[in-house]
C-alpha positions in Angstrom: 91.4 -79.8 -68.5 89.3 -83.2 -68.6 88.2 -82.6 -71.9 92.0 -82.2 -73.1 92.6 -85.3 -71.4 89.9 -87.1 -72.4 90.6 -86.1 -76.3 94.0 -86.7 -76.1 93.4 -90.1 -74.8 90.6 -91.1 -77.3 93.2 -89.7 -80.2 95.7 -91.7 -79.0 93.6 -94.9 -78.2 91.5 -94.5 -81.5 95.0 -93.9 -83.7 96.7 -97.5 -82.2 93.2 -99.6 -83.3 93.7 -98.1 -86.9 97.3 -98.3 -86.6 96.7 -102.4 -85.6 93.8 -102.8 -88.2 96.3 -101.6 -90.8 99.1 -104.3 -89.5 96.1 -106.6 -89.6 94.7 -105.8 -92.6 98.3 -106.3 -94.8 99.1 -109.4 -92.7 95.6 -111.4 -93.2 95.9 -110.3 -97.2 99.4 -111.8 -97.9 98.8 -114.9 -95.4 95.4 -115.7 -96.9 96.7 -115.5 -100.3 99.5 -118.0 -99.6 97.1 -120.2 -98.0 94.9 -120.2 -100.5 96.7 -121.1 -103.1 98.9 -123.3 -100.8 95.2 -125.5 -100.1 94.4 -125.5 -103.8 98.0 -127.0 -104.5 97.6 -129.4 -101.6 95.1 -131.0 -103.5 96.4 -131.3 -106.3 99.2 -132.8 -105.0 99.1 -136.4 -106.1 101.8 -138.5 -104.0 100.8 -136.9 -99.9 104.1 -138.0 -98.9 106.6 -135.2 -101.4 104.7 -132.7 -98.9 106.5 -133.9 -96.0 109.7 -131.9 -97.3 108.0 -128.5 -98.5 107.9 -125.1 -96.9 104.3 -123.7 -96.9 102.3 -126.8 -96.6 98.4 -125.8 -95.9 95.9 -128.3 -95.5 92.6 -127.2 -96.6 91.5 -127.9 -93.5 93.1 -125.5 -92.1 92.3 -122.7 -94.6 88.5 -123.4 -93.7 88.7 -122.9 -90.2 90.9 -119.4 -90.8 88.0 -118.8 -93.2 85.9 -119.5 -90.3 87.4 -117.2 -87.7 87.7 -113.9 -90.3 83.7 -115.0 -90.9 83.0 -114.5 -87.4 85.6 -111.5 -87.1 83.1 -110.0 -90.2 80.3 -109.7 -87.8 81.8 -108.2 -84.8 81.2 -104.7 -86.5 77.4 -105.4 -85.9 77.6 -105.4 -82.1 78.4 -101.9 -82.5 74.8 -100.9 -81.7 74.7 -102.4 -78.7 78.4 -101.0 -77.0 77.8 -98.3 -79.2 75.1 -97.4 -76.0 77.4 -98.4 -73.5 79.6 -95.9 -71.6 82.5 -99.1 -72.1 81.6 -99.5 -75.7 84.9 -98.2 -76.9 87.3 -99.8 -74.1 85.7 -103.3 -75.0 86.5 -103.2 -78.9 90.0 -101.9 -78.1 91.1 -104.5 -75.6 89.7 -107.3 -77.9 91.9 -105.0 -81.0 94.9 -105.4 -78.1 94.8 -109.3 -77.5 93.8 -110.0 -81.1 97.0 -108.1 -82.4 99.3 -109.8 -79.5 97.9 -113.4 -80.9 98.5 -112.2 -84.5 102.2 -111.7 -83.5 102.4 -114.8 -81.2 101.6 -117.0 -83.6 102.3 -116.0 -87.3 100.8 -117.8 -90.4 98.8 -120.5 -88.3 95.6 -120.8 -87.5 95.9 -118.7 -84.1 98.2 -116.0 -85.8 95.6 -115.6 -88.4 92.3 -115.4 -86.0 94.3 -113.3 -84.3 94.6 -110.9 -86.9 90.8 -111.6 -88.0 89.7 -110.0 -84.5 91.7 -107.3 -84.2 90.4 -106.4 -87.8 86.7 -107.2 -86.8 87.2 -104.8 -83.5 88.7 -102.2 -85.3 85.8 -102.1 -87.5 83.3 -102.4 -84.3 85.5 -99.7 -82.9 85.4 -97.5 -85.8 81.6 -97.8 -86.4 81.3 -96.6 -82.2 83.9 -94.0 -82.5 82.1 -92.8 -86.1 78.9 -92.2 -84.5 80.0 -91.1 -80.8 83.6 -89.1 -81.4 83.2 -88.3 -85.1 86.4 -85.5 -84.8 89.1 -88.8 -84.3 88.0 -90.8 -86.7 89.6 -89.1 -89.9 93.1 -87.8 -88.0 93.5 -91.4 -86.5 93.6 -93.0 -90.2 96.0 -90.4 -91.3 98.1 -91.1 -88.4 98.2 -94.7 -88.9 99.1 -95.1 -91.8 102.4 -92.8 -91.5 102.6 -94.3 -88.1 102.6 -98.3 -90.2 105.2 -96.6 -92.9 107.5 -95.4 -90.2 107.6 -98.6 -88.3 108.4 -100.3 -92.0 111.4 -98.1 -92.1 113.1 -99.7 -89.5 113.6 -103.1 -91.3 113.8 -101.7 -94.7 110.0 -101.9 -95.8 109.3 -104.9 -94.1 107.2 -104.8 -90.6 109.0 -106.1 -88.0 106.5 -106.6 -85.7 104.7 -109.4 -87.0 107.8 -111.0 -86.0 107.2 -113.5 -82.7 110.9 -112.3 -81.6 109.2 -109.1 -80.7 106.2 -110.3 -78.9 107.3 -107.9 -76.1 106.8 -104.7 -78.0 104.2 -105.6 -79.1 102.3 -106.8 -75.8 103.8 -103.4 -74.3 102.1 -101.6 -77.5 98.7 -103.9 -77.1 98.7 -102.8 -73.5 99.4 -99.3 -74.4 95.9 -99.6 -76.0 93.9 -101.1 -73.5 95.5 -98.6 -71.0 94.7 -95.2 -73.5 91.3 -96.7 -74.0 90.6 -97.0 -70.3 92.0 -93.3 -69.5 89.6 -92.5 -72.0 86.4 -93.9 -70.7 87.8 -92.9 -67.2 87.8 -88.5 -68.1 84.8 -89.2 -70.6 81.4 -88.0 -69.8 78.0 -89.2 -70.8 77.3 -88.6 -74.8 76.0 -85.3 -75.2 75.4 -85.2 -78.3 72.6 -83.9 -79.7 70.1 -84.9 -82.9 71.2 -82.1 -85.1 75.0 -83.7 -84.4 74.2 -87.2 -84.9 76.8 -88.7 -87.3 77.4 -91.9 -89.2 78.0 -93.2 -92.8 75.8 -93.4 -95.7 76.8 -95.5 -98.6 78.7 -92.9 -100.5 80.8 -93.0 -97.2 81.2 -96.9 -97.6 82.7 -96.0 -101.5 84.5 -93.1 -100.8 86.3 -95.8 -97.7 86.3 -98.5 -99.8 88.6 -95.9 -102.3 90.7 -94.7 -99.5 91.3 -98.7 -98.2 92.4 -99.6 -101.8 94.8 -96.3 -102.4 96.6 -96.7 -99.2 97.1 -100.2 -98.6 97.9 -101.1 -102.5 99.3 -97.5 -103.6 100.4 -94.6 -101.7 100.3 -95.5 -98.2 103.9 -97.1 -98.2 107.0 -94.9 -99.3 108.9 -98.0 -100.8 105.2 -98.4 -103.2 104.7 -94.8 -104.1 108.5 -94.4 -104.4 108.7 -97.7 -106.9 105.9 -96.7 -109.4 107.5 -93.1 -109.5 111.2 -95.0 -109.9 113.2 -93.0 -107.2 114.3 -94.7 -104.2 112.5 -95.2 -101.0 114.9 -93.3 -98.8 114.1 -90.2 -100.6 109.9 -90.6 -101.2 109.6 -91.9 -97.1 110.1 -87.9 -95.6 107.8 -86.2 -98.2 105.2 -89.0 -97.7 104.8 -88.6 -93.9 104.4 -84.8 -94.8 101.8 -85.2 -97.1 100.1 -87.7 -94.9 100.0 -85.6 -91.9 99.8 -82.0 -92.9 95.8 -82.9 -93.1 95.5 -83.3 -89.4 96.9 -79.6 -89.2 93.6 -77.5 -88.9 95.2 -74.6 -90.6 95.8 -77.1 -93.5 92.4 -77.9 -93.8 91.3 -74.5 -93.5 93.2 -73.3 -96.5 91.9 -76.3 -98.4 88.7 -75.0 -97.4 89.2 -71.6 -98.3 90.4 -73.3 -102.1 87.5 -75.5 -102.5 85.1 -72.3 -101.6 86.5 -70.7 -104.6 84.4 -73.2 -107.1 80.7 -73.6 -107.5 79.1 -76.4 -104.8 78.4 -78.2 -108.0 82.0 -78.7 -109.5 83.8 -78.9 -106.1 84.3 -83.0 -105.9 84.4 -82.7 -109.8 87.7 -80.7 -109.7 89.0 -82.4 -106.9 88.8 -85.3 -108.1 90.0 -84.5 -111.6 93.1 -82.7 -110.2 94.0 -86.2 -107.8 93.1 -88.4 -110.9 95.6 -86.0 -113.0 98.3 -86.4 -110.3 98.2 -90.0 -110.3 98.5 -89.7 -114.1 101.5 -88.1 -113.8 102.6 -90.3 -111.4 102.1 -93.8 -113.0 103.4 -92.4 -116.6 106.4 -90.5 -116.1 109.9 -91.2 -113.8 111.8 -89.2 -111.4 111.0 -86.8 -109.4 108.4 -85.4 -111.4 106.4 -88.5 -110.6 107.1 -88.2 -106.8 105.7 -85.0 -106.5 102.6 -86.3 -108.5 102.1 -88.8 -106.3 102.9 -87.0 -103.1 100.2 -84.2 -103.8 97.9 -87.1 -104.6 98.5 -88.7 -101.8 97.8 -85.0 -99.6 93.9 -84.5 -101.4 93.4 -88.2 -101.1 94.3 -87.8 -97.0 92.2 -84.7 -96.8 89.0 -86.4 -98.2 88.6 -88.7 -94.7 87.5 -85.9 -93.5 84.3 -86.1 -96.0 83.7 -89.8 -95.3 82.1 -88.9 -91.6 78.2 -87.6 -92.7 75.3 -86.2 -90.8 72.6 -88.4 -89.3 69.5 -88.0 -88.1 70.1 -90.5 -85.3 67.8 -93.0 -86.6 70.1 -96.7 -86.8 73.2 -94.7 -86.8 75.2 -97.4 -85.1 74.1 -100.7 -87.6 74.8 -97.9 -90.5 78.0 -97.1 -89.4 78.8 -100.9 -89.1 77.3 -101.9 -92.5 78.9 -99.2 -94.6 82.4 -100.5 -93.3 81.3 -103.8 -94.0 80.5 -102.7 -97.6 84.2 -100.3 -97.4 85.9 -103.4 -97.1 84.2 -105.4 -100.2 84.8 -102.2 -101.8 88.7 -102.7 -100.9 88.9 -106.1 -101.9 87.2 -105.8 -105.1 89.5 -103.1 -106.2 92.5 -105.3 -104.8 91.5 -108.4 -106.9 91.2 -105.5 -110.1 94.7 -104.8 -108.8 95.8 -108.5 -108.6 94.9 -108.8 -112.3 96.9 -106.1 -113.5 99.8 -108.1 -112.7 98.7 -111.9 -113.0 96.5 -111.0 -116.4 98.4 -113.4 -118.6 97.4 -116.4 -116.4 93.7 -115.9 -116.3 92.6 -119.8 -117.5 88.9 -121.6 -117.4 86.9 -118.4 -117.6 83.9 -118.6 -119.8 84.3 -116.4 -122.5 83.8 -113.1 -122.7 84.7 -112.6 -118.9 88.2 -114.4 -119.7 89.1 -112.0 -122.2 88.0 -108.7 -120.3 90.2 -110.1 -117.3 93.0 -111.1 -119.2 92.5 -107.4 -120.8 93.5 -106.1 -117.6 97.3 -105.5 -118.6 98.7 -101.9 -118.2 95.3 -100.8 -116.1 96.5 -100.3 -112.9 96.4 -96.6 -113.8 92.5 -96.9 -114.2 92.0 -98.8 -110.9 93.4 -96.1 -109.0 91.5 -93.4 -110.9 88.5 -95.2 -110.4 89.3 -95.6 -106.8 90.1 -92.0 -106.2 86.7 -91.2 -107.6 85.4 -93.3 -105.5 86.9 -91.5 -102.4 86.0 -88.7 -103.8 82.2 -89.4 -103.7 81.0 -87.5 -100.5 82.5 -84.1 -101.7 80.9 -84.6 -105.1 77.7 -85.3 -103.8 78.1 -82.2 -101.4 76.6 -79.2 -102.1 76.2 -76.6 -99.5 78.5 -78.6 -96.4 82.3 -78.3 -96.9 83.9 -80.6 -93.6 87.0 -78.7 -93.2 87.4 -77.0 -90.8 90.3 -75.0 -88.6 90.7 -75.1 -85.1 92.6 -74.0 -82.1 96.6 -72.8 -82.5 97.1 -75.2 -80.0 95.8 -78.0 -82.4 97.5 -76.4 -85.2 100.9 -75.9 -83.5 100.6 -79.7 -82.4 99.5 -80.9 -85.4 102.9 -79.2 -87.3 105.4 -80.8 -84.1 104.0 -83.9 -84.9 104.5 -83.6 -88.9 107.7 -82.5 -88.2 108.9 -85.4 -85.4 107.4 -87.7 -88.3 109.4 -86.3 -91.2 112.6 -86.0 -88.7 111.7 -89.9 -88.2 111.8 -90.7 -92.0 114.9 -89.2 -92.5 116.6 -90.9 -89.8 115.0 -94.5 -89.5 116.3 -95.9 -92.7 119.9 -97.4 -92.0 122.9 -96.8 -95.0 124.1 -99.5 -96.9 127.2 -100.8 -95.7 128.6 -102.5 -99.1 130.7 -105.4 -98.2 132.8 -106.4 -101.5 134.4 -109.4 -102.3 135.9 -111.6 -100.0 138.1 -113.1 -103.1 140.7 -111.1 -105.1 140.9 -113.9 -108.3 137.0 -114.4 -108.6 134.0 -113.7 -108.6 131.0 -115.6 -107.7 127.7 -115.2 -110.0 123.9 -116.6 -109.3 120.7 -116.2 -110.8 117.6 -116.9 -108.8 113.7 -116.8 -109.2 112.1 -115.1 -106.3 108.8 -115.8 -107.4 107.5 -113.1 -105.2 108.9 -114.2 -102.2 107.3 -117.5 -101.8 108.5 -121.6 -102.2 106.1 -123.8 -104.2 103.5 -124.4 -101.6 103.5 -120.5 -100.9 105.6 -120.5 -98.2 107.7 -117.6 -97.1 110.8 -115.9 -95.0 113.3 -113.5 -96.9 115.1 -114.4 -93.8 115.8 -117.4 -94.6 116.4 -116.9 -98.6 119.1 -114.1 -97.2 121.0 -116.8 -95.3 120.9 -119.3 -98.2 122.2 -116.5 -100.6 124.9 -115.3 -97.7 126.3 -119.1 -97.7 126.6 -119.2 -101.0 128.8 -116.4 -101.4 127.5 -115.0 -105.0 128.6 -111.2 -105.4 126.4 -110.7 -108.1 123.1 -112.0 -108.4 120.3 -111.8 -110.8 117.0 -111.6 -109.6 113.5 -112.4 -111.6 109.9 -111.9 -110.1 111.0 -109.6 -107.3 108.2 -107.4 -105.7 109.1 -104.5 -104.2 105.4 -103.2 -102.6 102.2 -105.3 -103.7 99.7 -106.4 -100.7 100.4 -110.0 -101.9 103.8 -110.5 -100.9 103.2 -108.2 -97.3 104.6 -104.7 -98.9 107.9 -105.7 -98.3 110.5 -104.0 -101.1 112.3 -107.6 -101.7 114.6 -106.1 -103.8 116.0 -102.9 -100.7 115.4 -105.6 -98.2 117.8 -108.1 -99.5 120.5 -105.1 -100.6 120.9 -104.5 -96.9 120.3 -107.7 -95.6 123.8 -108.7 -97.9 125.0 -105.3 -97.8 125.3 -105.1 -101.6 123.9 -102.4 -104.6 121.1 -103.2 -106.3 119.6 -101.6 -109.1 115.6 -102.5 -110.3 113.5 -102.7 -113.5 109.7 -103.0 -113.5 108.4 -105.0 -115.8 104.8 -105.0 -114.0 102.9 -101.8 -112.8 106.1 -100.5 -110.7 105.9 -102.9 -108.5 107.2 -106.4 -109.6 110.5 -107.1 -111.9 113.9 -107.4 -112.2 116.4 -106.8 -109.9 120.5 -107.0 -109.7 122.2 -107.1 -106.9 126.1 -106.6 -106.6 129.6 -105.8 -104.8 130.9 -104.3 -107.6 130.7 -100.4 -108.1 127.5 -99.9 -110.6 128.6 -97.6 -114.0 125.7 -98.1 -116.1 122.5 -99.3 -115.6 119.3 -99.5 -118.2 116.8 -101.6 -120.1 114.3 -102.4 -123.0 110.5 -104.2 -122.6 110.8 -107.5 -124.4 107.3 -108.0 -126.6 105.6 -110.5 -125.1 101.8 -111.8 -126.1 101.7 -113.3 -122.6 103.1 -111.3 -119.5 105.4 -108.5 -120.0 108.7 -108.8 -119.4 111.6 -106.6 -119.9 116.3 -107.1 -120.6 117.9 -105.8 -117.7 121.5 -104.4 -118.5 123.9 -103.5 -116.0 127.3 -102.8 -116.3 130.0 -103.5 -113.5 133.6 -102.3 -112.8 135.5 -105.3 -111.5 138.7 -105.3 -109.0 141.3 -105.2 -112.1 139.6 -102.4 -113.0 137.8 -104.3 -116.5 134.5 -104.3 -117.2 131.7 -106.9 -116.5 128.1 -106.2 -118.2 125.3 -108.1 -116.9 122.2 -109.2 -118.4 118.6 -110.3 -116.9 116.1 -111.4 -117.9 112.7 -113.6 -118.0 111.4 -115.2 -121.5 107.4 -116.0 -121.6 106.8 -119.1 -119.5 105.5 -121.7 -121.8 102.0 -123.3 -120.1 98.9 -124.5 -121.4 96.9 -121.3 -122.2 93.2 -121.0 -123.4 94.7 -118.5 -126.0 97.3 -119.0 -127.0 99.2 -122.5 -128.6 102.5 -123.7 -127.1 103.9 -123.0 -130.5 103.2 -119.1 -130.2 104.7 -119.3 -126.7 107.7 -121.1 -128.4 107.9 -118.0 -131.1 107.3 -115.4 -127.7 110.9 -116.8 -126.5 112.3 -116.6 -130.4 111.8 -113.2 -131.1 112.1 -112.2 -127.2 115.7 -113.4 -127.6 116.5 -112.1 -130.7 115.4 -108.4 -128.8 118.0 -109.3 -126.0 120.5 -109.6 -128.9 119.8 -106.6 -130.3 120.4 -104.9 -126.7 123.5 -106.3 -126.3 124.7 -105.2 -129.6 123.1 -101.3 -129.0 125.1 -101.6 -125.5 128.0 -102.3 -127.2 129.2 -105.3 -124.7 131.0 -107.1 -127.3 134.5 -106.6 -126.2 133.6 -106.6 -122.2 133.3 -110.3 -120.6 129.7 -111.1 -120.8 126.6 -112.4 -118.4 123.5 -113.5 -119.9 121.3 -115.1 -117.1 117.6 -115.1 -115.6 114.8 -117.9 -116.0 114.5 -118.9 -119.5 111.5 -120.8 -119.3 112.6 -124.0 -121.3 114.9 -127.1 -121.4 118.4 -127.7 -122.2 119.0 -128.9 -125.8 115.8 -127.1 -127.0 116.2 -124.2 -130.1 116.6 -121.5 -128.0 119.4 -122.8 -125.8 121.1 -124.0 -129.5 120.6 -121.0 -131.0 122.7 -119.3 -127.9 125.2 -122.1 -127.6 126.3 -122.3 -131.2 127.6 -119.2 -133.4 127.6 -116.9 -133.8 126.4 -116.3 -130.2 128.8 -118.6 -128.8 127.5 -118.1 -125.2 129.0 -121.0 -123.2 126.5 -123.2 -120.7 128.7 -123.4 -117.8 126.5 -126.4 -116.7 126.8 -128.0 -119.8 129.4 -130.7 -118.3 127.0 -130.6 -115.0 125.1 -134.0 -113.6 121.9 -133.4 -115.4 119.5 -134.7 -112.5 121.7 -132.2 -110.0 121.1 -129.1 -112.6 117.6 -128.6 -112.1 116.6 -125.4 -110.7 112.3 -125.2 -111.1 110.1 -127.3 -108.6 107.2 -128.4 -109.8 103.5 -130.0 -108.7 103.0 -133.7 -109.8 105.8 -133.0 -112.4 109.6 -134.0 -112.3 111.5 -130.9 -111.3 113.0 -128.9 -114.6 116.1 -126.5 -115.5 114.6 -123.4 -116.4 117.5 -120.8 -115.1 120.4 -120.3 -116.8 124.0 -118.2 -116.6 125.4 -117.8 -120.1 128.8 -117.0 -120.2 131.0 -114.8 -122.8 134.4 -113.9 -122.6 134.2 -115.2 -118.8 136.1 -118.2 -117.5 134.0 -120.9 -115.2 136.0 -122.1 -112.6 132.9 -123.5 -110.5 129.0 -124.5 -110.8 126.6 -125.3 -108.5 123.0 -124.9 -107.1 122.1 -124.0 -104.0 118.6 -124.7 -102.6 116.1 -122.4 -102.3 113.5 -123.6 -99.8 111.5 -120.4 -100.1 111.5 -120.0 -103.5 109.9 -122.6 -106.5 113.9 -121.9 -107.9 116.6 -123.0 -106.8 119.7 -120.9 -107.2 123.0 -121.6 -110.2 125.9 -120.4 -108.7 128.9 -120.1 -111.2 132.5 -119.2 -109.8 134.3 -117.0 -112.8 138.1 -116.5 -113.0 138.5 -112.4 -112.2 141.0 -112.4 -115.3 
């Protein structure tokens, strides 16, 4: 009965440190990122005093001593051989995994929120590289479980986590305590280790890859259902039940039998080999097809890629097991973040500048390889069972496990079914017009990186669009916290929204509306900087006409080390020329007409004539507008610019404005159009 107990408890204990590393992990990559780049703009910034009045503001100061603290955080891992000895080994890196997370919340994006969240990653890795080596059975079930235990959660606020939220300090003291509590049961119906040398366990450096892999492919790719479900281009709603399955089915041990009993079937030689081929085929399928053919790609992908923890625990022969175990994570984690900067540059490619040459080319050559980065990382995690030859680390176990192990899949897939809340459409409030806007997320985050969709909801609920055009929305990358921007704002303003990707899956355009949605589509722009895509959308208004929408983003036009500003100039030319075509294959020409999205360039330059005059005959709503009031794109040691636009056809201004965006570089035109 004690041992029950006592593995129930270390489960339990050893499944709330990975489910707090995860939290930790996504939180310290998206705030670091901001305050990186925040830092570097800081000192750039010429006149000290225009910071006063910006969202995001990090000294570089400041970004130093959080550098500081996730230094020292590093190097808690290496104290593992010392508790690692101790009967309160464990119960020490959990409770310091417990306060670290309660600071994290406490305190957000400052320096105590993020030192926070650098020791309760440091513990969880200290606790890990003890639990590796001392309880090697709960070290592969507890990742599975937290990760669908971090997706669930997500559901609850539409993909974003609410409990890095200080408003729920509470839950997340109670959770933190939770820990410390399961942790001390623990210890309390543990007995001395008894292990002996031909148990021994650690990791060896195909461990530390094959981690490294499984880090990447979860945080970046499968681990969240609004991630998976974007890149396969179904909704969330609908990937979230099928992804707890496939995450926890591994933990049942008759699951893991049968994928014993499969891999047994091939020579010891080829096993890894056609297991990793088969994932590396699924995410094929996954990245380059739609639908629901590409969910069930990336579901089974994500199933072999959960099963292969179970390879990533290795014999030892006792000899510095503990200061192995800690070093390989060490090195897991460089793996991760080298695959996430390869990640990063599958989206941000375009804007590689002052690279020597040839380095600047093969990293601006990183567009449309996101594919290849997950491959390469699923070989990676695939490492142990290709270097295996006789051991296979499945196993099955007890019904008891097994019927536990299927309740809990099932409670989890019961969970994901029921979390997500309906969209309750509100529609409009006026019955003789409409009110249109066009804003540029920019991934979530103002000028000097700050963020809060919370606050960019309220601005866009006080301005009272109905429809709105969205550019740069992210709907799942590490950078911008996971969050699906686009769902989380369709429910925050109870409106339909309907996406385009222009990037990887997982940043584009968005529109959001109260109207009832006909039509939907769109067309990839070419671009020789970024790609960028036409979004066309067609709307059924009150009076029962039509109203077609288009969005869009033209090449920004920047000083590039390849390209001239008069080839950027030509990008826009011919991308607008494309949208004209579109329009014309759409046949829009007798519906009233929306052309809008960030244009990238000036009032009065060719391509705003060439729209203006006919036989376009688009009409600048804004034209009549107070110049210095119609700017909408903030800028560093530059006077701000009008850059976003809401061409008219066939439509009837009654109104303009902008309304500030203070997380956001944009701010947003708002146009009120006659419903008639």
């Amino acid at each position: 009965m004690n041992s029950s107990r006592r593995d129930f408890f270390r489960l339990l204990e050893a499944t709330l440190v990975a489910l707090f590393f995860v939290q930790s992990v996504r939180f310290l990559y998206s705030t670091l990122y901001a305050h990186f780049n925040s830092a570097n703009l800081v000192a750039l910034t010429a006149d000290s005093a225009a910071l006063a009045s910006q969202s995001g503001v990090v000294q570089p100061e400041t970004l130093a001593n959080e550098l500081i603290a996730l230094g020292i955080a590093a190097l808690l891992p290496f104290l593992a051989p010392l508790l690692g000895r101790a009967w309160f080994g464990t119960l020490i890196a959990a409770a310091l995994v417990a306060a670290g997370r309660v600071f994290m919340t406490a305190n957000g994006g400052t320096l105590l929120g993020v030192a926070g969240a650098a020791a309760a990653t440091g513990a969880a890795l200290l606790h890990m590289a003890i639990s590796i080596c001392r309880r090697p059975n709960i070290f592969p079930p507890s990742m599975a479980l937290a990760f669908a235990a971090d997706a669930l959660i997500r559901l609850i606020d539409h993909t974003a986590d609410f409990t890095w939220q200080a408003a729920y300090l509470d839950l997340q003291t109670a959770l933190s305590l939770s820990l410390f509590i399961c942790a001390l049961l623990a210890v309390i119906f543990s007995r001395a280790p008894t292990q002996t040398p031909s148990a021994y366990t650690s990791l060896n450096l195909s461990s530390a890859l094959a981690i490294g892999g499984l880090f990447y492919l979860e945080f970046a790719v499968l681990g969240l259902p609004n991630s998976l479900a974007r890149r396969a281009g179904v909704e969330y709603t609908l990937a979230a039940p099928w992804l707890a399955a496939a995450t926890l089915l591994p933990i049942v041990p008759m699951v893991r039998a049968a994928a014993r009993s499969f891999i047994l079937m091939f020579d010891g030689r080829y096993r890894g080999l056609v297991w990793s081929l088969t994932i590396a085929l699924l995410l094929t399928v996954g990245f380059r097809f739609t639908g629901d053919l590409a969910l069930a790609a990336l579901i089974g992908a994500q199933f072999m890629l959960t099963l292969l923890w179970w390879w990533t625990v290795q014999p030892s022969d006792g000899s510095g097991r503990f200061i192995f175990a800690a070093l390989n994570l060490l090195i897991a984690a460089l793996i991760f973040l080298a695959l996430s900067a390869a990640d990063y540059l599958t989206f941000e490619y375009a804007f590689v500048r002052g690279v020597a040459e040839p380095l600047g080319a093969l990293l601006r050559g990183m567009r449309g390889l996101g594919l290849i980065v997950a491959i390469s990382a699923a070989i990676l995690a695939a490492l142990p069972l290709i270097a295996a030859r006789k051991r296979v680390a499945w196993r099955g176990g007890t019904l008891g496990e097994t019927l536990g192990g299927l309740v809990l899949s099932a409670i989890s897939v019961t969970l994901a079914l029921s979390l997500p809340r309906p969209l309750i459409l509100q529609v409009p409030l006026d019955p003789t017009s409409l009110r249109v806007g066009t804003l540029n997320l920019r991934g979530g985050y103002s000028l000097y990186f700050g963020s809060d969709l919370n606050a960019t909801a309220e601005a866009i609920r006080r301005s009272g669009v109905d429809i709105l055009l969205l550019q740069e929305a992210e709907t799942g990358r590490l950078i911008s916290g996971g969050v699906d921007q686009v769902a989380w704002l369709a429910r925050a303003l109870n409106m339909n929204a309907v996406y385009l990707p222009t990037v990887e899956g997982l940043q584009g355009l968005a529109v959001l509306s109260r109207l009832p949605i006909l039509q939907s589509s769109g067309a990839e722009l070419s671009a020789i900087g970024k790609a960028t895509a036409v979004q066309f959308v067609r709307l059924l208004k009150p009076n029962g006409a039509l109203l077609d929408i288009y969005n869009t983003q033209l090449s920004l036009i920047f000083r590039s080390d390849v390209f001239s500003i008069q080839q950027l100039e030509s990008d826009q030319v011919r991308q607008i020329q494309e949208i004209l075509a579109f329009i014309e294959l759409n046949r829009s020409e007798p519906n009233a007409l929306i052309l809008g999205g960030t244009f990238n360039h000036a009032p009065k330059t060719d391509v705003y004539l060439f729209l203006s005059q006919p036989p376009q005959n688009f009409v600048d709503p804004f034209a009549d507008f107070p110049e210095e009031r119609a700017v909408t794109r903030r800028l560093v040691n530059e006077a701000a610019v009008r850059v976003d636009y809401l061409w008219l056809r066939r439509v009837r201004p009654l109104e303009v404005g902008i309304t500030p965006m203070p997380f956001s570089s944009h701010d947003m035109p708002v146009v009120k159009i006659a419903l008639n």
